[in-house]
VEXDREN-2710 file (C-alpha; in Angstrom, 1 decimal):
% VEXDREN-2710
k/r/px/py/pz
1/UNK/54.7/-109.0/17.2
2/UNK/51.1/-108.6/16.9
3/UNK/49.7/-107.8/13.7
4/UNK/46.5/-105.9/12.8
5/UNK/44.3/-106.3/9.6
6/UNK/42.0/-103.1/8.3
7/UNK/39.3/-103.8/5.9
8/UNK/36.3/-102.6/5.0
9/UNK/32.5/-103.7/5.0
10/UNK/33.0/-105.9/2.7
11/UNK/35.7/-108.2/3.6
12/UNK/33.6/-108.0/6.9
13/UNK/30.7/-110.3/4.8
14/UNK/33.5/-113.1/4.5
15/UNK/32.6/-115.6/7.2
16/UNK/36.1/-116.9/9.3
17/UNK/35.3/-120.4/7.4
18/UNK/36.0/-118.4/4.8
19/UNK/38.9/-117.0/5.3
20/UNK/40.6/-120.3/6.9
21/UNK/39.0/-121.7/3.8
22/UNK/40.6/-119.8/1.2
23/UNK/37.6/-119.1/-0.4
24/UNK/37.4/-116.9/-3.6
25/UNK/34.7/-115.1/-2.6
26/UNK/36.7/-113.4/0.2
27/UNK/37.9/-110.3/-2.0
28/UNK/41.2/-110.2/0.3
29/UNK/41.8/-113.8/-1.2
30/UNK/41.9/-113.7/-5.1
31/UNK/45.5/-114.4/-6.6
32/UNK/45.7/-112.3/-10.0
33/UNK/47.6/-112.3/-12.5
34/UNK/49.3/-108.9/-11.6
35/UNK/51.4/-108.4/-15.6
36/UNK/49.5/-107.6/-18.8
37/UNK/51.2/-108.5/-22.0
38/UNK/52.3/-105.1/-22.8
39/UNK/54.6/-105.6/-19.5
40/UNK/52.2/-102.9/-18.0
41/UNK/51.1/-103.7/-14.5
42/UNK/47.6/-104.8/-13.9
43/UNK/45.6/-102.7/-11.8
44/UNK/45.7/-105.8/-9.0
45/UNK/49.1/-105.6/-8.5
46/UNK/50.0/-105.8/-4.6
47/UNK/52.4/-102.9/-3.2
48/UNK/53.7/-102.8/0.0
49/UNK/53.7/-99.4/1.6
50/UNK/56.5/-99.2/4.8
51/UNK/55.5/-95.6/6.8
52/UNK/52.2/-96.2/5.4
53/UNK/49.9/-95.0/8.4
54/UNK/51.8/-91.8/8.1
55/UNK/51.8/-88.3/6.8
56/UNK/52.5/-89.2/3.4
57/UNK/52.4/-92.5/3.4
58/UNK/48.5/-92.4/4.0
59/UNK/47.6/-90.4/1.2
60/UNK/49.6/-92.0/-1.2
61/UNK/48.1/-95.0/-0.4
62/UNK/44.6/-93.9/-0.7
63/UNK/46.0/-92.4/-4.4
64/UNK/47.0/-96.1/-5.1
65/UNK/43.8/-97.3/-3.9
66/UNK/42.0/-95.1/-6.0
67/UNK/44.4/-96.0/-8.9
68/UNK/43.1/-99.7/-8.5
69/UNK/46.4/-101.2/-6.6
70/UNK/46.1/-103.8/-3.7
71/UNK/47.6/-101.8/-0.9
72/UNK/49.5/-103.4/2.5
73/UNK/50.7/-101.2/4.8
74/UNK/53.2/-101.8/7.5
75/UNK/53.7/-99.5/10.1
76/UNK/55.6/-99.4/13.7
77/UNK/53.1/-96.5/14.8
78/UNK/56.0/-95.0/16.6
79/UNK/55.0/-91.7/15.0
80/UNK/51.6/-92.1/13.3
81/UNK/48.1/-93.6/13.9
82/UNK/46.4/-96.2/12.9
83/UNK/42.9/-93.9/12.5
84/UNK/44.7/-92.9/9.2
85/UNK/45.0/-96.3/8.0
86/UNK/40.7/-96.6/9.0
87/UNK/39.8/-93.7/7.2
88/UNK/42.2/-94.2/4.2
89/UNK/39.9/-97.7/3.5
90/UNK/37.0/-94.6/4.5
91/UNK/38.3/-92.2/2.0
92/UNK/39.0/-95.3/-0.8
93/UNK/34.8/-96.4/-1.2
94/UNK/34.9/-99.6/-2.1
95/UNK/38.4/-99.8/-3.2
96/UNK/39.2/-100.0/0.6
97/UNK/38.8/-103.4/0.5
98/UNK/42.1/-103.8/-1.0
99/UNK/44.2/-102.2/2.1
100/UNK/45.1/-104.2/4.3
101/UNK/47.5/-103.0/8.1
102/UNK/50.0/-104.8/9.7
103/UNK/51.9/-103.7/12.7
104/UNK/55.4/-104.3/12.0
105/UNK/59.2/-102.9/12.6
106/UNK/61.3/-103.2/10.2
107/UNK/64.1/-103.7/12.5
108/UNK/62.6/-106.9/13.2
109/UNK/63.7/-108.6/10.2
110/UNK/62.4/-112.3/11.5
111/UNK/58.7/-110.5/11.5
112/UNK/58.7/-108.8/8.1
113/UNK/60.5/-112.6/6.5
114/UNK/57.3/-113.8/7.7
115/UNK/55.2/-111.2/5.8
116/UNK/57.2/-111.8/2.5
117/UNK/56.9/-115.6/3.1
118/UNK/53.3/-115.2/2.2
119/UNK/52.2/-112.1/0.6
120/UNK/53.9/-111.7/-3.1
121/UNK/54.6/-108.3/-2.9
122/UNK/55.3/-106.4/-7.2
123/UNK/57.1/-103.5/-5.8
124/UNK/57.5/-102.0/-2.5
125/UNK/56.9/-98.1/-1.7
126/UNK/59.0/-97.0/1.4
127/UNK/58.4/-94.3/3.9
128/UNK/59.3/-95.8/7.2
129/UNK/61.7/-93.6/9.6
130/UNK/61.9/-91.4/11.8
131/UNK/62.1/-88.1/10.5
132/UNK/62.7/-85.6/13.6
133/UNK/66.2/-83.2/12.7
134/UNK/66.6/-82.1/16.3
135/UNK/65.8/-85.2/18.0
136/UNK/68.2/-86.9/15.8
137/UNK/70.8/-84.8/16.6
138/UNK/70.2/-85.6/20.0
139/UNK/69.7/-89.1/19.3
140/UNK/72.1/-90.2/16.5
141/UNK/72.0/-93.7/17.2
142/UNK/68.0/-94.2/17.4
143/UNK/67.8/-92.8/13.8
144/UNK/70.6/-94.7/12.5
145/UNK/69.2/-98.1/14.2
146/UNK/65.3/-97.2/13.1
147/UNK/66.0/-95.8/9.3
148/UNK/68.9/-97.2/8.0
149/UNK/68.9/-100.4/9.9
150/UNK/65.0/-101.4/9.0
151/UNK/65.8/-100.2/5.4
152/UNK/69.0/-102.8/4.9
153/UNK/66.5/-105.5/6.7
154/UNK/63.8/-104.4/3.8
155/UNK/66.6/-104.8/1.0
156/UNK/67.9/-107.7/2.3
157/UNK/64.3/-109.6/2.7
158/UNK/63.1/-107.6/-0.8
159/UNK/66.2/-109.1/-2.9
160/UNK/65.7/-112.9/-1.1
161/UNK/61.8/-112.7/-2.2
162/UNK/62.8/-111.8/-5.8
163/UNK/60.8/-108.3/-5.5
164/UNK/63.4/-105.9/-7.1
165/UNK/60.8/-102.8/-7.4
166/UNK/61.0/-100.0/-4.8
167/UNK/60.6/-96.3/-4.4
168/UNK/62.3/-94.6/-1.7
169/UNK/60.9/-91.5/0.1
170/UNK/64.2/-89.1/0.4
171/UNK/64.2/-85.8/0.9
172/UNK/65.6/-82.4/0.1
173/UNK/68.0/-83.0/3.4
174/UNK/70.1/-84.0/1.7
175/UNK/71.3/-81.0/-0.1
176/UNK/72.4/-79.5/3.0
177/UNK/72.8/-75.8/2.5
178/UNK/72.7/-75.4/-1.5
179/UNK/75.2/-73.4/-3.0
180/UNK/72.5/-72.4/-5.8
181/UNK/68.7/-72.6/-6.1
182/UNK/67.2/-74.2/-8.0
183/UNK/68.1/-77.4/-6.4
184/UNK/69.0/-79.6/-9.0
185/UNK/69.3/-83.5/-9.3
186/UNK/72.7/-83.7/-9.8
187/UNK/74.2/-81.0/-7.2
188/UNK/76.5/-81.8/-4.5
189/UNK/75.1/-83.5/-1.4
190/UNK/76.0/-82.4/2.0
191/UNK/73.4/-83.8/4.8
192/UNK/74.0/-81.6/7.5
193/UNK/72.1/-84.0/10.5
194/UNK/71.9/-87.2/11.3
195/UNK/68.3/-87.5/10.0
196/UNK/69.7/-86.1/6.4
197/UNK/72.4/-88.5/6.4
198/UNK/70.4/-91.4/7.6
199/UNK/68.2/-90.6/3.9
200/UNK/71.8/-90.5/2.2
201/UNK/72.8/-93.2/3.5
202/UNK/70.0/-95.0/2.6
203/UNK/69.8/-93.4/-1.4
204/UNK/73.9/-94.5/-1.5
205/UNK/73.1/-98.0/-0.4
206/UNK/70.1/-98.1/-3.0
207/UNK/72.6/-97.2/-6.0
208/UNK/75.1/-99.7/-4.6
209/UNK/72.6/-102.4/-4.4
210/UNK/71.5/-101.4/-8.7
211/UNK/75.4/-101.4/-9.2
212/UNK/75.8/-104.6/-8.2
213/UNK/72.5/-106.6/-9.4
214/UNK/71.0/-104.4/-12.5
215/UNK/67.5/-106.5/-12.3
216/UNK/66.5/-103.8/-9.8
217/UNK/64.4/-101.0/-10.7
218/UNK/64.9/-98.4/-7.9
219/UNK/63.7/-94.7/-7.6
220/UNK/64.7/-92.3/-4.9
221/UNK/62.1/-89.1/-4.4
222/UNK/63.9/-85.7/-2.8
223/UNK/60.7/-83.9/-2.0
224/UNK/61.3/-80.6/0.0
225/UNK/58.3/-79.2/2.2
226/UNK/55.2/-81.2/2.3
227/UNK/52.1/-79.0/3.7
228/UNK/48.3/-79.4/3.3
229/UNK/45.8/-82.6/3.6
230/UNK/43.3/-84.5/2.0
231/UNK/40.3/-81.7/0.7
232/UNK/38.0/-83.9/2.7
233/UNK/39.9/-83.0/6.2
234/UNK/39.7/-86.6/7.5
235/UNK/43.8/-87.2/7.0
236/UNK/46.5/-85.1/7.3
237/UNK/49.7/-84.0/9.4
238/UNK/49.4/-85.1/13.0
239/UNK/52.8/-84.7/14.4
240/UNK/53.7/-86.7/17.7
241/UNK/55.0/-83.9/20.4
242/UNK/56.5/-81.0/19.4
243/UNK/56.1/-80.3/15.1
244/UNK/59.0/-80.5/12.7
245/UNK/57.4/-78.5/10.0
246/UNK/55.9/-75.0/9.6
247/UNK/52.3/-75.5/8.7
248/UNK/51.4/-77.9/11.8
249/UNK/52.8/-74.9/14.1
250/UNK/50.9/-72.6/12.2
251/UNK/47.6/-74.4/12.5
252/UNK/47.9/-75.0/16.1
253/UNK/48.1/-71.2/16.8
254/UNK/44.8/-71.1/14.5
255/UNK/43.1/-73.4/16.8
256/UNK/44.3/-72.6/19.8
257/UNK/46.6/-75.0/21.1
258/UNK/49.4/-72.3/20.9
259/UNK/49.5/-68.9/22.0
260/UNK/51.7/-67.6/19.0
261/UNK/53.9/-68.4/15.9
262/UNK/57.3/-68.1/16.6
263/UNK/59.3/-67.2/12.7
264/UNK/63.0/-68.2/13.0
265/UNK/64.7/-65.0/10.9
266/UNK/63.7/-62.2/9.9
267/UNK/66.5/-60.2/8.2
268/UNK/67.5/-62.4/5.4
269/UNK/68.0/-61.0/1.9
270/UNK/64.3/-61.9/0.6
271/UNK/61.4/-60.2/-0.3
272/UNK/59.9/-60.2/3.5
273/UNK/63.0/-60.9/5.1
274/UNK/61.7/-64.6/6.4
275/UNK/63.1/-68.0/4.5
276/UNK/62.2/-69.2/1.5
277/UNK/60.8/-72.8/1.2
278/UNK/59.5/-74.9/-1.3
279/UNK/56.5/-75.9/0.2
280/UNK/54.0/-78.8/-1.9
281/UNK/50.8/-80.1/-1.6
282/UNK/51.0/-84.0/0.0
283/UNK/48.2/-84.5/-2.8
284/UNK/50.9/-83.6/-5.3
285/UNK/53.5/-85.6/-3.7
286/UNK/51.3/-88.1/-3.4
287/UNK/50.5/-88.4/-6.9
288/UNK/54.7/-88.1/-7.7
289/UNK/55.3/-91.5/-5.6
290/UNK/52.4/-92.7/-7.8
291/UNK/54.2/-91.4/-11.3
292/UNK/57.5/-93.0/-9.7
293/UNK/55.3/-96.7/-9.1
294/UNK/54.2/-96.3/-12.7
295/UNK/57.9/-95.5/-13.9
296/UNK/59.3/-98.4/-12.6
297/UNK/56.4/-101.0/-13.6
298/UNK/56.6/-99.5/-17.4
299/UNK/60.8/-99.4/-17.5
300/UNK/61.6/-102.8/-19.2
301/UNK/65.1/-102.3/-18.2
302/UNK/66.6/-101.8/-14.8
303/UNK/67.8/-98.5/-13.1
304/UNK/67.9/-96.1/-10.1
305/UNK/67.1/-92.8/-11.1
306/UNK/66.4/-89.7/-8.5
307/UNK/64.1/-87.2/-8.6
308/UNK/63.2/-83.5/-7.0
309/UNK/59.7/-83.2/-5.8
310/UNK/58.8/-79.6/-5.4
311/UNK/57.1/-76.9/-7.1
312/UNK/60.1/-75.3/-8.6
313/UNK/59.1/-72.1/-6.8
314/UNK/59.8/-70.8/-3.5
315/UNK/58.0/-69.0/-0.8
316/UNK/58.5/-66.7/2.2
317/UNK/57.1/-68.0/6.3
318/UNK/55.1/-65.0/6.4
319/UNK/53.5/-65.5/2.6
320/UNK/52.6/-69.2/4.3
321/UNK/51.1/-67.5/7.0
322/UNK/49.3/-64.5/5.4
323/UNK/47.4/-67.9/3.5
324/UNK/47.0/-69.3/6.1
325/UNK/45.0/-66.5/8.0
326/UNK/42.6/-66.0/4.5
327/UNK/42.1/-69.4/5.2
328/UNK/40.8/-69.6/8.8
329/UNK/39.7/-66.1/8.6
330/UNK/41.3/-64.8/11.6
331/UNK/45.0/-62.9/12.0
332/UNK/47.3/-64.9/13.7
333/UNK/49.8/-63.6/16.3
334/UNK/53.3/-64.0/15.3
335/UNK/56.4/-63.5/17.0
336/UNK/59.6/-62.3/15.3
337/UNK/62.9/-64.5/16.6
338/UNK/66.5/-64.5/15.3
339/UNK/67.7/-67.2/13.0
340/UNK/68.4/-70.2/14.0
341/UNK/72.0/-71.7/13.3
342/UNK/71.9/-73.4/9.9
343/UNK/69.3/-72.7/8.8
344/UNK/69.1/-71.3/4.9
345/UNK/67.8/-68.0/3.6
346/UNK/66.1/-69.6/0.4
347/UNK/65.7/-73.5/-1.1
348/UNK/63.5/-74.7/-3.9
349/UNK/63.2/-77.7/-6.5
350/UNK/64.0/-78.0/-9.8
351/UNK/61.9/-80.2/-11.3
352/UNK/62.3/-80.2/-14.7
353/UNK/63.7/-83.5/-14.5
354/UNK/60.6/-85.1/-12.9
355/UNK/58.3/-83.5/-16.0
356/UNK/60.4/-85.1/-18.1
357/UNK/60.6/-88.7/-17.1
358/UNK/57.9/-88.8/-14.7
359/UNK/55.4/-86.8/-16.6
360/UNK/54.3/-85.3/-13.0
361/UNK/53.9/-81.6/-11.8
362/UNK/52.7/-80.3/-8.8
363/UNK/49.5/-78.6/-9.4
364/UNK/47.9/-77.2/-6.3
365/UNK/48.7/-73.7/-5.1
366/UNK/49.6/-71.8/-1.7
367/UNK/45.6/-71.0/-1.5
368/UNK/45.1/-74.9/-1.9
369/UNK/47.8/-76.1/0.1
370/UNK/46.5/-73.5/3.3
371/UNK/42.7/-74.1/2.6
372/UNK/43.2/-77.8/2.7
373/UNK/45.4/-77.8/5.9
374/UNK/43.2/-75.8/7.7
375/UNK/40.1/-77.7/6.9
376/UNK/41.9/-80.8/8.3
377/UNK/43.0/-78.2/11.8
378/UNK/39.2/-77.3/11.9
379/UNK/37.8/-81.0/12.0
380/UNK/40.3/-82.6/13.7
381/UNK/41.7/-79.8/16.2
382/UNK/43.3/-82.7/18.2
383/UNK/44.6/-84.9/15.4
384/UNK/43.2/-88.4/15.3
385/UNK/43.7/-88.0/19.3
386/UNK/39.9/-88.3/19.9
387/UNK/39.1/-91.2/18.2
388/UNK/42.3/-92.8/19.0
389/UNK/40.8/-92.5/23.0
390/UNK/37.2/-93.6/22.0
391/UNK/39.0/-97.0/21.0
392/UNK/41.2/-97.3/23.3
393/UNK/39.0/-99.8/25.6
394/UNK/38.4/-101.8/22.4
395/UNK/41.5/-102.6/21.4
396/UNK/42.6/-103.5/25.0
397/UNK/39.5/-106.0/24.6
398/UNK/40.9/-107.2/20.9
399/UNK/44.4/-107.6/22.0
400/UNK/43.8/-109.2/25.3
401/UNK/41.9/-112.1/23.3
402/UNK/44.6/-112.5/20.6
403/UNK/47.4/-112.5/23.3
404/UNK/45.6/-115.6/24.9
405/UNK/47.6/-118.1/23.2
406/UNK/45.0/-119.6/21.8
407/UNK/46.0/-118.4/18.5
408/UNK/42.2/-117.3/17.6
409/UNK/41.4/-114.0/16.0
410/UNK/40.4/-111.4/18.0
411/UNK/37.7/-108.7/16.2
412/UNK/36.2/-105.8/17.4
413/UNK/34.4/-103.4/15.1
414/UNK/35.4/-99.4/15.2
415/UNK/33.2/-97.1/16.3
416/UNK/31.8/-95.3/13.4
417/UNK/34.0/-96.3/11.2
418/UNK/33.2/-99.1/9.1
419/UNK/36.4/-101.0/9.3
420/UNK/37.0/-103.9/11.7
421/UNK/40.6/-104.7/13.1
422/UNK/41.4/-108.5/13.1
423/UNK/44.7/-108.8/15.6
424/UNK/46.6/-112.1/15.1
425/UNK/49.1/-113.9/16.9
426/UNK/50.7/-116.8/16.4
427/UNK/50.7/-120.3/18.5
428/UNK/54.4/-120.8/18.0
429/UNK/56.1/-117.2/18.5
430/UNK/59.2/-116.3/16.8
431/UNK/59.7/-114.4/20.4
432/UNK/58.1/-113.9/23.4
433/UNK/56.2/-110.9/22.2
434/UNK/55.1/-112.8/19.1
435/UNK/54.8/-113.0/15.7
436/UNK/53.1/-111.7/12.8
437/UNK/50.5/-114.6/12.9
438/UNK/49.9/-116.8/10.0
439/UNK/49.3/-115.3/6.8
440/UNK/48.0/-118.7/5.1
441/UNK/44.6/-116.6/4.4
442/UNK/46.8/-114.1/1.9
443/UNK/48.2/-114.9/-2.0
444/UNK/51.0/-115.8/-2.9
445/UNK/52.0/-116.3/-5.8
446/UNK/54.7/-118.6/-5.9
447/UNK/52.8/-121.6/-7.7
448/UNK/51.1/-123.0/-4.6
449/UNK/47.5/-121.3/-5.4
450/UNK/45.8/-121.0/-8.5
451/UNK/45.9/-117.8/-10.7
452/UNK/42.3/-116.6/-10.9
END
């Protein structure tokens, strides 16, 4: 498989004797010392981000960047863009230069071996999946294959590489339909779709894996309704076909992609008759998969512990809307429909537990959350579509030249953006679509380089 590096300006000042060098100067290069001696982690520690070109992937990694972490992201692109990974190292200043891209499967276990092999990852972050409810139910298999498959392949390459840190992105799923609100940690689980049972799955495998070897330190993150963007507007939601969520259906209707809103429900016993959701800020959740990193770096001893991520407060469809509409300014057409079949009249977090441990709330409100996702709507009325077609030339150039078989790099520099994209392939393929390339230009830390 091919692999794809994003940096910023100034990796770019690296020369390629550099970087086939080894050379210090390259910032992509140094090998630290990633423990203090308070067992704190230092702020170079490396953290591998799977899912990390997507929804919430990309702004927690531009958090983490921002926090001082050395950020790799892996990402299949299935269902995301590689634009967010650019203008994460954009929205990151100089910290960018500690993100680094890689196109990878995880279902390709031969091709994320090779990335362990070289890169010392401290603790890994995992988002990758598909995350669809109706297409899973139409295609059971495909979700079971992509999420739970590539996760075992993650644990399985994690536990041989001696990296026993990870925090899983689960979701509220898999509650099902709640007897009770608040949701709490401890409640009875009953995923009611392939996609909620593929994250069930995935947490029961996690707490299986911490039974058997207690060196693991293991958090699993239910978060319920993720809305909203980055305040600047250059990432956010960009959903591939038709939207999963509310808010992306909502701010297509505000820019005119859609004729109408179409509310699923309107007689259930709440205070406008629509559903009640928890709906959270991604900055919020963002910073909660940041609190859960810390947790498990600062824990001496093992564990797997689970957490709500939510407000703790729910709120009707046409509340969401009415935001939304003081946010753009304009009133948006909606169309009353029945219920759908399954679908619950009111869920929301506790999160109590998540205070306690993590010492993490969410913060933002409905105003914030609307304001936020329609700034991102008005900039980028097309999602990253139009840049994505301005490169698309380019990286036909770039890939044609690493496909060669020469094993060279091929570069080409983004349009505006400030990043380059390095695509590497290797001489000896693992298959005949290729590797990941050779990583000898990344640390390791497995004795063979010097600790700087």
């Amino acid at each position: 498989m091919i692999g794809s590096l994003v940096t910023t300006p100034a990796t770019i000042a690296a020369s390629s004797e550099d970087m086939a060098n080894g050379s210090p100067q390259n910032p992509l290069l140094r090998v630290c010392n990633t423990w203090l001696a308070n067992g704190r982690p230092a702020a170079e520690a490396t953290i591998l981000v799977t899912g990390g070109a997507g929804y919430i992937g990309s702004h927690t990694c531009v958090h983490l960047l921002l926090e001082g972490y050395r950020v790799v992201v892996v990402d299949n692109l299935d269902n995301s863009s590689e634009q967010a990974v650019k203008r994460v190292a954009e929205l990151a200043g100089e910290n960018g230069r500690n993100l680094t891209f890689f196109k990878v499967d995880l279902v390709e276990k031969e091709t994320l071996e090779e990335l362990f092999n070289q890169i010392h990852f401290d603790a890994v972050i995992h988002f990758a999946g598909l995350k669809a409810v109706g297409e899973s139910v139409k295609f059971p298999l495909k979700y079971y294959q992509n999420n739970v498959t590539g996760t075992l392949n993650l644990l399985e390459v994690m536990s041989d590489h001696g990296c026993k840190k990870i925090v899983f992105s689960s979701s509220a799923t898999v509650y099902g339909q709640p007897k009770r609100v608040p949701c709490t940690e401890d409640d009875e689980l009953h995923a009611l779709n392939p996609y909620g049972r593929t994250k069930l799955y995935i947490e029961r495998a996690l707490q299986d894996v911490y039974t058997a070897d207690a060196a693991w330190s293991i958090v699993l993150l239910r978060y319920f309704n993720p809305v909203g963007a980055h305040p600047s507007g250059r990432i956010g939601e960009d959903p591939r076909g038709i939207p999963n969520n509310l808010m992306p259906f909502i701010q297509q209707v505000a820019v005119g992609r859609r004729t109408h809103l179409s509310v699923f429900g309107s007689d259930y016993p709440t205070r406008d008759g629509t559903g009640v959701r928890d709906y959270i800020h991604v900055m919020d959740l963002a910073a909660g998969h940041a609190a859960a990193l810390r947790r498990i770096f600062t824990c001496q001893a093992g564990g797997c512990d689970v957490y709500n991520l939510g407000t703790g407060k729910g709120t009707t469809v046409l509340e969401m809307v009415a935001g939304f509409e003081r946010a753009c300014g304009q009133k948006l057409p909606v169309k009353l429909c029945p219920r759908r079949p399954g679908d619950c009249s009111e869920v929301f977090a506790s999160t109590d537990k998540a205070q306690r441990d993590l010492d993490w709330r969410a913060t933002r409100t409905v105003e914030d959350m609307c304001q936020d996702q329609w700034n991102w709507a008005r900039q980028n009325p097309m999602g990253y579509a139009a840049d994505e077609d301005s490169e698309e030339g380019e990286d036909s150039v770039a890939e044609g030249n690493a496909a060669n078989g020469t094993g060279s790099l091929g570069v080409f520099k983004s349009r505006g953006m400030g990043c380059r994209k390095v695509s590497l392939i290797s001489i000896s393929p693992i298959s005949s679509c290729g590797s990941l390339g050779s990583l000898d230009d990344y640390p390791r830390l497995d004795g063979q380089h010097k600790i700087l």
